[in-house]
PQR file with spaces between the fields and no chain letter, atoms N, CA, C, O and H, PARSE charges and radii, in Angstrom:
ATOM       1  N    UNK     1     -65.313  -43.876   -2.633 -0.4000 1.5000
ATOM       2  CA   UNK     1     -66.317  -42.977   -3.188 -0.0000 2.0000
ATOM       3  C    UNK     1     -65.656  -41.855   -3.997  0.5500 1.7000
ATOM       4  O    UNK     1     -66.019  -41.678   -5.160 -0.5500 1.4000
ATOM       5  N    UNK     2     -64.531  -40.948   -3.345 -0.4000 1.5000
ATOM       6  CA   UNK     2     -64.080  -39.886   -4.354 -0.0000 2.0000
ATOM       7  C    UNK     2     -63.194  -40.991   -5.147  0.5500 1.7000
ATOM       8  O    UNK     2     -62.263  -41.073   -4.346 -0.5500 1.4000
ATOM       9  H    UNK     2     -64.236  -41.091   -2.400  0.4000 1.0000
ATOM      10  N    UNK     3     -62.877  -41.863   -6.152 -0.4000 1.5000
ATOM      11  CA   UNK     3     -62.742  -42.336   -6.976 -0.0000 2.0000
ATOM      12  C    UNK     3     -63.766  -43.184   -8.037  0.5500 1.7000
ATOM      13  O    UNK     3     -63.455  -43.737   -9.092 -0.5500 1.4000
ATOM      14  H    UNK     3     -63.633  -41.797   -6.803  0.4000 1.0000
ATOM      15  N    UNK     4     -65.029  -43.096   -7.419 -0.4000 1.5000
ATOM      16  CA   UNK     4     -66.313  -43.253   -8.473 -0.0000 2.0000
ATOM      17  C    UNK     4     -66.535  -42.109   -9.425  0.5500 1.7000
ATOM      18  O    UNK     4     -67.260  -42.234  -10.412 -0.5500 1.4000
ATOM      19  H    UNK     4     -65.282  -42.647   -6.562  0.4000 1.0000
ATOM      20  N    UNK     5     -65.888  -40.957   -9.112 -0.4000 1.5000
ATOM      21  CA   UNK     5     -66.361  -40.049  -10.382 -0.0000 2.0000
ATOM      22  C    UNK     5     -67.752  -39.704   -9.598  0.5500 1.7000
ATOM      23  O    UNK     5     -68.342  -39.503  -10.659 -0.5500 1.4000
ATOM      24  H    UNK     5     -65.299  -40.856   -8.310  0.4000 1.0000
ATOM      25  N    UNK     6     -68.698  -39.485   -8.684 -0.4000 1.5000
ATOM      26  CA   UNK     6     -69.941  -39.513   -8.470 -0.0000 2.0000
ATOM      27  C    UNK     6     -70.042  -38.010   -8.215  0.5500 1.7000
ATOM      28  O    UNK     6     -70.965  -37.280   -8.578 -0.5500 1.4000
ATOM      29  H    UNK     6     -68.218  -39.649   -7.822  0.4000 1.0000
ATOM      30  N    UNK     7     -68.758  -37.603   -7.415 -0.4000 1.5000
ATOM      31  CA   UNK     7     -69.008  -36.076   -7.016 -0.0000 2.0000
ATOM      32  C    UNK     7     -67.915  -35.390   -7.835  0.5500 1.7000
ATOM      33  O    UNK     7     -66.780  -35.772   -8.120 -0.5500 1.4000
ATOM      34  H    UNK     7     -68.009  -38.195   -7.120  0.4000 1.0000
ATOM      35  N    UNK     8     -68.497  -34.406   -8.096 -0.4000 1.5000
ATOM      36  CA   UNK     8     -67.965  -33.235   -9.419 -0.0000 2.0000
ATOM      37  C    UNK     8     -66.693  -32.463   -8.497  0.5500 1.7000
ATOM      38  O    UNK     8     -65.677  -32.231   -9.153 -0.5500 1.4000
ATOM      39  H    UNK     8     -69.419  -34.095   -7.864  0.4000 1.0000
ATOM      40  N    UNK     9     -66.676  -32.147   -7.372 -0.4000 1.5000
ATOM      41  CA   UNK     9     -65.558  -31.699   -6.484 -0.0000 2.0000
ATOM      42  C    UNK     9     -64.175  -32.586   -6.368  0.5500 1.7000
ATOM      43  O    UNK     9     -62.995  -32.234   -6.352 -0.5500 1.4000
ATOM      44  H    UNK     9     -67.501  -32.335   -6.839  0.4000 1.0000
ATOM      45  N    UNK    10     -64.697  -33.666   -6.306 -0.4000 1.5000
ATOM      46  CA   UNK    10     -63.530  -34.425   -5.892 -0.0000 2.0000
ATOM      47  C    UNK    10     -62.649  -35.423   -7.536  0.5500 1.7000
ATOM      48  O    UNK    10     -61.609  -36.060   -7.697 -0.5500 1.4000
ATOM      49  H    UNK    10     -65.656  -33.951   -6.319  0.4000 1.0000
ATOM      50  N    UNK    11     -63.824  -35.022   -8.410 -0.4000 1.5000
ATOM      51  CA   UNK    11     -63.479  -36.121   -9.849 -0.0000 2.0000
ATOM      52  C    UNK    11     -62.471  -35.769  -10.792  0.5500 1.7000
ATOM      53  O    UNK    11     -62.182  -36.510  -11.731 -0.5500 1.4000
ATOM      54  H    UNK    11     -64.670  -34.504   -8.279  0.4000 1.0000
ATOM      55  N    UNK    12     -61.980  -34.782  -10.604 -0.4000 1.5000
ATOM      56  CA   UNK    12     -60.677  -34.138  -11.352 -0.0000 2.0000
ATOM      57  C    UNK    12     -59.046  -34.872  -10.435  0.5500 1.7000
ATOM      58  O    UNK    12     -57.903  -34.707  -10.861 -0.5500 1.4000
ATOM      59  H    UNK    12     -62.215  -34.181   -9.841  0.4000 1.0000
ATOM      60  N    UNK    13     -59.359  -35.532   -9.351 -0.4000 1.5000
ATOM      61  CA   UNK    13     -57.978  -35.597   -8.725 -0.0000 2.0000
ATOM      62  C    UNK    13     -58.202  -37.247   -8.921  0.5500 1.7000
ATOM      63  O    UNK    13     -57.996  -37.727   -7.806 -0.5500 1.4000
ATOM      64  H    UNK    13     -60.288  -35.667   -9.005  0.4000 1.0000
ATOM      65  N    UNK    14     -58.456  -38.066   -9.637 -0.4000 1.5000
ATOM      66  CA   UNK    14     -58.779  -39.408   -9.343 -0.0000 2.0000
ATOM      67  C    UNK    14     -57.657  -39.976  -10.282  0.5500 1.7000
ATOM      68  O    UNK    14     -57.878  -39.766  -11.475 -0.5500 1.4000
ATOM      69  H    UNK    14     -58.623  -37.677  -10.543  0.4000 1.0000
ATOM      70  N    UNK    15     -56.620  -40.582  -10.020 -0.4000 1.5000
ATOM      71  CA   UNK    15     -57.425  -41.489   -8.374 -0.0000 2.0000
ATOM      72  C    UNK    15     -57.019  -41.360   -7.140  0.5500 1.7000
ATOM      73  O    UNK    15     -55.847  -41.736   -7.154 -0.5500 1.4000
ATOM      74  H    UNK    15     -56.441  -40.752   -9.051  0.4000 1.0000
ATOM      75  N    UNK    16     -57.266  -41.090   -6.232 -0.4000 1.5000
ATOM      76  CA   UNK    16     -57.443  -40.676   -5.014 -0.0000 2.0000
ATOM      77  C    UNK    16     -56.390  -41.608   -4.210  0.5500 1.7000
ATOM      78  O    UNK    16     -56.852  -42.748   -4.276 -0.5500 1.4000
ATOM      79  H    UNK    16     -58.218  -40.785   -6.222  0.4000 1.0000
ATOM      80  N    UNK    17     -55.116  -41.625   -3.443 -0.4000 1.5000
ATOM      81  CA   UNK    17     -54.211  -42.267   -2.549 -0.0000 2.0000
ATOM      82  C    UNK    17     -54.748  -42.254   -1.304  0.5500 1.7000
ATOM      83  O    UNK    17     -55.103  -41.083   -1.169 -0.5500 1.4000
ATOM      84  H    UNK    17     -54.741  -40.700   -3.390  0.4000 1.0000
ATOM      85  N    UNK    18     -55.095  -42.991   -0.058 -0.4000 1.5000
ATOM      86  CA   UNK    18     -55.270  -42.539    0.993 -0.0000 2.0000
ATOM      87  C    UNK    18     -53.547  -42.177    1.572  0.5500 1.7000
ATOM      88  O    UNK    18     -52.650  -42.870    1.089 -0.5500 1.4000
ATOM      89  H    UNK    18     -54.807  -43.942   -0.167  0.4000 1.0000
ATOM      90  N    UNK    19     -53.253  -41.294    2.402 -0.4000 1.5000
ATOM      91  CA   UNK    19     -51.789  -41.035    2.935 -0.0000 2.0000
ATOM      92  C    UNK    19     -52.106  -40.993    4.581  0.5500 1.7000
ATOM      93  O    UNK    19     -51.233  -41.281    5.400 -0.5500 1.4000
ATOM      94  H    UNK    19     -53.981  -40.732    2.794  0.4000 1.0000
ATOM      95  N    UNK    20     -53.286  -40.650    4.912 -0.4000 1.5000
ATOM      96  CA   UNK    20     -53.550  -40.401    6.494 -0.0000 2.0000
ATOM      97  C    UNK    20     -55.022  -40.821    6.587  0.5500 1.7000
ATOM      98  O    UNK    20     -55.982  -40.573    5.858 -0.5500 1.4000
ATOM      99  H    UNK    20     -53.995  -40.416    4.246  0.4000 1.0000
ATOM     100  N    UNK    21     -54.883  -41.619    7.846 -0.4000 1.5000
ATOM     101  CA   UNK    21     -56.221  -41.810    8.310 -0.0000 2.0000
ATOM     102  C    UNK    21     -56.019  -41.607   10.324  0.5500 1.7000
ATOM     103  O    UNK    21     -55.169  -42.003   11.121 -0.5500 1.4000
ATOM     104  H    UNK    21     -54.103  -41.821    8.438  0.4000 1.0000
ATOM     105  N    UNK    22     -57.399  -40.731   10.466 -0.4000 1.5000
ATOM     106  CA   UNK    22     -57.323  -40.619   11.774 -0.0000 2.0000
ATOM     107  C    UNK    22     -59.056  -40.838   12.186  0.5500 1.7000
ATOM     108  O    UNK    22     -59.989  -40.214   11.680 -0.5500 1.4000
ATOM     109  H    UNK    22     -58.090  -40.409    9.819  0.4000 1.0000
ATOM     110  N    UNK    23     -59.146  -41.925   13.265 -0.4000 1.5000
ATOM     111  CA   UNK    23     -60.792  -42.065   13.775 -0.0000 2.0000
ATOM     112  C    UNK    23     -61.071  -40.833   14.713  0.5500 1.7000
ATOM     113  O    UNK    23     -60.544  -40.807   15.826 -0.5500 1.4000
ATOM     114  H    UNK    23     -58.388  -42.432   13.676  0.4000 1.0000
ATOM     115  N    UNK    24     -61.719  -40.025   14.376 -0.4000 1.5000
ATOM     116  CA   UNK    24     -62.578  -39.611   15.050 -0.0000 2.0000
ATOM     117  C    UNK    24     -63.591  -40.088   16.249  0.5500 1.7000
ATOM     118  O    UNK    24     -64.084  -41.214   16.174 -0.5500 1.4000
ATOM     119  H    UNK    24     -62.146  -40.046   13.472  0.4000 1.0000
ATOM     120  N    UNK    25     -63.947  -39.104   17.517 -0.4000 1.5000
ATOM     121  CA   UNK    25     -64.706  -39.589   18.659 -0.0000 2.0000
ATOM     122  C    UNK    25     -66.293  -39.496   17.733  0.5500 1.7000
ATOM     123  O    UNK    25     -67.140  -40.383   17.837 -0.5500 1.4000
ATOM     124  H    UNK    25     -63.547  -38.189   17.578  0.4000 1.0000
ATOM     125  N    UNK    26     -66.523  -37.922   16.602 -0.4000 1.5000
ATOM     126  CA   UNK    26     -67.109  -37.373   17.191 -0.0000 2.0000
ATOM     127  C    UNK    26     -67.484  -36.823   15.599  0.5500 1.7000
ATOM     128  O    UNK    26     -66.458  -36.713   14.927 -0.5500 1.4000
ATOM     129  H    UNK    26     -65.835  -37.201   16.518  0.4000 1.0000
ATOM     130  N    UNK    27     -68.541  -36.517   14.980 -0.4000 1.5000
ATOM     131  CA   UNK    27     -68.687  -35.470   13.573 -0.0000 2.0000
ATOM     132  C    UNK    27     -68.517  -34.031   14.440  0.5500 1.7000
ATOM     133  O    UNK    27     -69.724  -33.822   14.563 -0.5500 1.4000
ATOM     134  H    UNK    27     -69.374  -36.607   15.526  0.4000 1.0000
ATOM     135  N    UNK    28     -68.228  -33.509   14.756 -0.4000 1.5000
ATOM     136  CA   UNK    28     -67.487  -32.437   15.461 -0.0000 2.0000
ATOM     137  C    UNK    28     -65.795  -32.297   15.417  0.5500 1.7000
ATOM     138  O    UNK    28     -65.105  -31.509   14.771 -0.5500 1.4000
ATOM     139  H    UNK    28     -67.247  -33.679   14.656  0.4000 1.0000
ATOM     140  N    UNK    29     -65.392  -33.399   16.382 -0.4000 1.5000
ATOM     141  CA   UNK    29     -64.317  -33.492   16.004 -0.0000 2.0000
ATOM     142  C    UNK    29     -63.562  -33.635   14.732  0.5500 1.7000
ATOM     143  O    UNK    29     -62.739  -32.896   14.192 -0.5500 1.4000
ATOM     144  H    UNK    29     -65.952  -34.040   16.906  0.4000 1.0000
ATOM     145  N    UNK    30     -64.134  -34.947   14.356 -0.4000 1.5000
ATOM     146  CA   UNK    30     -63.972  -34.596   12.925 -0.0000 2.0000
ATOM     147  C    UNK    30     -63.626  -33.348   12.030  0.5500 1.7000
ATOM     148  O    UNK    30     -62.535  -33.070   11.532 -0.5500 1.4000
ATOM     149  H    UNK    30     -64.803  -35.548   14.795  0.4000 1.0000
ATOM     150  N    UNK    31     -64.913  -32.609   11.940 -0.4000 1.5000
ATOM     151  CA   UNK    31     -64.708  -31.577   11.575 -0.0000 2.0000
ATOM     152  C    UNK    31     -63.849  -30.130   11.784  0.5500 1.7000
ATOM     153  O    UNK    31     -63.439  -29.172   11.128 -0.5500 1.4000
ATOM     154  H    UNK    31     -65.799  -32.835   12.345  0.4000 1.0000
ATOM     155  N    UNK    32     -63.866  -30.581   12.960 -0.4000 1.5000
ATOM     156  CA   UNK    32     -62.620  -29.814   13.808 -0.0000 2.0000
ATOM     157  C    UNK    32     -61.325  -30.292   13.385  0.5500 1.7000
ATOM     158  O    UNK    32     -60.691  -29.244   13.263 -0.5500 1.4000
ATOM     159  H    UNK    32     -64.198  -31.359   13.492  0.4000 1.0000
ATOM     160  N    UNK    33     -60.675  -31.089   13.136 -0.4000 1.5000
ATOM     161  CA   UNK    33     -59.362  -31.588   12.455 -0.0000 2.0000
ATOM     162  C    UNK    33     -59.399  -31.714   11.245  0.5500 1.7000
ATOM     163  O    UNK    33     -58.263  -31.986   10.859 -0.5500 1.4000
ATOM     164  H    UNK    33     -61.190  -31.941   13.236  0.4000 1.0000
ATOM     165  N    UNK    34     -60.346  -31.644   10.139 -0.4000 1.5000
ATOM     166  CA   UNK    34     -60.601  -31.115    8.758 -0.0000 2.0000
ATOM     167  C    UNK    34     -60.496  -29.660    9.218  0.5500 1.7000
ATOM     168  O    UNK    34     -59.324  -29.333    9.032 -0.5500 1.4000
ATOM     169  H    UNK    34     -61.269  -31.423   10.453  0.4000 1.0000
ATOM     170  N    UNK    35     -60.935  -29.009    9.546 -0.4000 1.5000
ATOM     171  CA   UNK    35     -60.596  -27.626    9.144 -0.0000 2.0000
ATOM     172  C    UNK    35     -58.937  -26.824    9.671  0.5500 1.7000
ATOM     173  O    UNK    35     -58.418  -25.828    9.168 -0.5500 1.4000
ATOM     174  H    UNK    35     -61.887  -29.274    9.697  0.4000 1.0000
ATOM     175  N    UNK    36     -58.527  -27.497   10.585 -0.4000 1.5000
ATOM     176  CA   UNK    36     -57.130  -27.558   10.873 -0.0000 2.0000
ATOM     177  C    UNK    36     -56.498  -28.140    9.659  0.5500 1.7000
ATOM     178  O    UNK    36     -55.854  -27.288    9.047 -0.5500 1.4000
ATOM     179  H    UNK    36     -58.949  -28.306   10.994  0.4000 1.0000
ATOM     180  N    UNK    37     -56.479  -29.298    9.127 -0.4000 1.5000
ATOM     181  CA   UNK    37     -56.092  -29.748    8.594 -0.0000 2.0000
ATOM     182  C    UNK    37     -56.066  -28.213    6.758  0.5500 1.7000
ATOM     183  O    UNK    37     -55.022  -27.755    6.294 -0.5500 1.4000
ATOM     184  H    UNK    37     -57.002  -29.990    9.624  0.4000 1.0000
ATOM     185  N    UNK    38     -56.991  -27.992    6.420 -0.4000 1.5000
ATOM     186  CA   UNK    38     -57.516  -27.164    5.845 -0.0000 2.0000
ATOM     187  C    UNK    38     -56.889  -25.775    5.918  0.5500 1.7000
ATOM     188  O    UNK    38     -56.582  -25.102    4.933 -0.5500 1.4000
ATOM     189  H    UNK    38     -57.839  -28.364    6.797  0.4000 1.0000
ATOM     190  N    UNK    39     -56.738  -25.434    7.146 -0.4000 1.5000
ATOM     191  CA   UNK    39     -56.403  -23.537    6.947 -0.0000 2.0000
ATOM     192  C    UNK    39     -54.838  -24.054    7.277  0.5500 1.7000
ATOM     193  O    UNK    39     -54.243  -22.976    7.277 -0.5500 1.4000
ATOM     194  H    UNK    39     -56.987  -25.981    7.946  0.4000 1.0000
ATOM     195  N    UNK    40     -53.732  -25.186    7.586 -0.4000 1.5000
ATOM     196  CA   UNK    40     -53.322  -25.458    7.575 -0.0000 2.0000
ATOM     197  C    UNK    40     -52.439  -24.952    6.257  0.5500 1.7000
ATOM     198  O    UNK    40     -51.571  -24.089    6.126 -0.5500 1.4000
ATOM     199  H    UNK    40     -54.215  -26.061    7.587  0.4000 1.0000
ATOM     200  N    UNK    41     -52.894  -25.637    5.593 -0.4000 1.5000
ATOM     201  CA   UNK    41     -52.051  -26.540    4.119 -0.0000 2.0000
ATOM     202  C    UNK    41     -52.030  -28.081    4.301  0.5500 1.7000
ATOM     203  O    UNK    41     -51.708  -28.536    5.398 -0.5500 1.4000
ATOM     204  H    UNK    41     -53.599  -26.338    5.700  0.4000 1.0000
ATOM     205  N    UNK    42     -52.286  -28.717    3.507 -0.4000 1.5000
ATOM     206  CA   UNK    42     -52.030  -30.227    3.384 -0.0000 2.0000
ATOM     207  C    UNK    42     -50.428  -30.443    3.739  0.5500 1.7000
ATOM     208  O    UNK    42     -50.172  -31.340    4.543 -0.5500 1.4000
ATOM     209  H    UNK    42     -52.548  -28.348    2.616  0.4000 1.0000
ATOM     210  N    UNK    43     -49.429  -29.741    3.236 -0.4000 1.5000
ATOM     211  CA   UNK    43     -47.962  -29.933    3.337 -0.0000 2.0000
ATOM     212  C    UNK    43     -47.899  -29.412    4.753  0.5500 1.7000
ATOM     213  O    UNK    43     -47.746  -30.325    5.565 -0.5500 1.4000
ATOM     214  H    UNK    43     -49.637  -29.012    2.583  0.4000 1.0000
ATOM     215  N    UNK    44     -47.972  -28.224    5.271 -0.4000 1.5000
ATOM     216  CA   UNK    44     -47.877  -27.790    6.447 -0.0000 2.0000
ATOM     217  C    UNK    44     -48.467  -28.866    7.467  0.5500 1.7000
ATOM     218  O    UNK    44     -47.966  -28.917    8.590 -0.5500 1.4000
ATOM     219  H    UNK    44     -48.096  -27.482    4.611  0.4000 1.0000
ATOM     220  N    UNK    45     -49.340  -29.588    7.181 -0.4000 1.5000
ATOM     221  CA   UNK    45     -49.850  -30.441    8.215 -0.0000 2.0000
ATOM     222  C    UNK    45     -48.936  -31.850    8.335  0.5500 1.7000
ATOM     223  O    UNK    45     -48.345  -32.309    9.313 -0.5500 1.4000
ATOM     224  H    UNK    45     -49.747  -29.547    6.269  0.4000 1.0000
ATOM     225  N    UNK    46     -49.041  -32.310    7.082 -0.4000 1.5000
ATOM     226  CA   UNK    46     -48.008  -33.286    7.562 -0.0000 2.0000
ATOM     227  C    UNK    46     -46.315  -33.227    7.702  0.5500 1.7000
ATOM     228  O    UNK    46     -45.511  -34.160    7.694 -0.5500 1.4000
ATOM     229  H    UNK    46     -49.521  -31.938    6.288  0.4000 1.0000
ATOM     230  N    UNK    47     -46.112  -31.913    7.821 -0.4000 1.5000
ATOM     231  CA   UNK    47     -44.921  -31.816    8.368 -0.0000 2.0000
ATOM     232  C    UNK    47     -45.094  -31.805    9.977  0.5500 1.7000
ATOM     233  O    UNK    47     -44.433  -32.453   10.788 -0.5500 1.4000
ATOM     234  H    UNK    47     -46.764  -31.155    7.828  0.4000 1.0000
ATOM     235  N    UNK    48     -45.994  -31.039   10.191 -0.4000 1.5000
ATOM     236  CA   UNK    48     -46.480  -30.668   11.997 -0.0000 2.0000
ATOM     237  C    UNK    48     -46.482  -32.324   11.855  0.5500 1.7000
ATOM     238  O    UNK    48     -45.331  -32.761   11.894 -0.5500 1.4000
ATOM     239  H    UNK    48     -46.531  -30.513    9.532  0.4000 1.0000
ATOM     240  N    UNK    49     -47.137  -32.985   11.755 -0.4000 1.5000
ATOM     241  CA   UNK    49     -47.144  -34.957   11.985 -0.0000 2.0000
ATOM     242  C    UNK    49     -45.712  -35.541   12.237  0.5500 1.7000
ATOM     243  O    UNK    49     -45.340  -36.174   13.225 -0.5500 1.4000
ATOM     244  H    UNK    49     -48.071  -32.631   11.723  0.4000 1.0000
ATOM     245  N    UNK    50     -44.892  -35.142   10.977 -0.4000 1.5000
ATOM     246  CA   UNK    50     -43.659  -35.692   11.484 -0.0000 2.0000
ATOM     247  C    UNK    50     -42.740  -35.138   12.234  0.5500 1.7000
ATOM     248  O    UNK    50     -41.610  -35.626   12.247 -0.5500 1.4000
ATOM     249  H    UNK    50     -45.194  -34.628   10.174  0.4000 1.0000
ATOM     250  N    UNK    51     -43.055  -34.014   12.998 -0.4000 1.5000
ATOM     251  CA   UNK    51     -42.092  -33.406   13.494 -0.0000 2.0000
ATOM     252  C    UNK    51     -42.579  -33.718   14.976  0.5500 1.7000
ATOM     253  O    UNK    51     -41.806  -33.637   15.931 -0.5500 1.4000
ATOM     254  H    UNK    51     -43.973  -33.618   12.987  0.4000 1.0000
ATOM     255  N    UNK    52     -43.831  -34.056   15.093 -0.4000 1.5000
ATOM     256  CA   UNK    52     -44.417  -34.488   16.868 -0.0000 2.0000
ATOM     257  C    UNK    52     -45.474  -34.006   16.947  0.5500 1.7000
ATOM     258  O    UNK    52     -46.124  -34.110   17.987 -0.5500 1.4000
ATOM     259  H    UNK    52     -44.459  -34.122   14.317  0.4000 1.0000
């Protein structure tokens, strides 16, 4: 979907790589590890990943 061009937020970075995928229990959780992920930094986070 963010590589259809459909949403105006996401259509400037296309085309889109997936690099991480994690299932969620929960749209809570979810959202709870997007916003970690978020006040984070994208780089800051996947360093915390490879480090443990």
């Amino acid at each position: 979907m963010h590589n259809s061009s459909r949403n105006p937020s996401t259509k400037n970075g296309i085309p889109w790589v997936l690099v991480y995928f994690c299932k969620c229990e929960s749209r809570p959780e979810a959202m709870k590890l997007e916003k970690q992920i978020k006040n984070l930094g994208t780089s800051r986070f996947f360093e915390k990943l490879k480090s443990g």
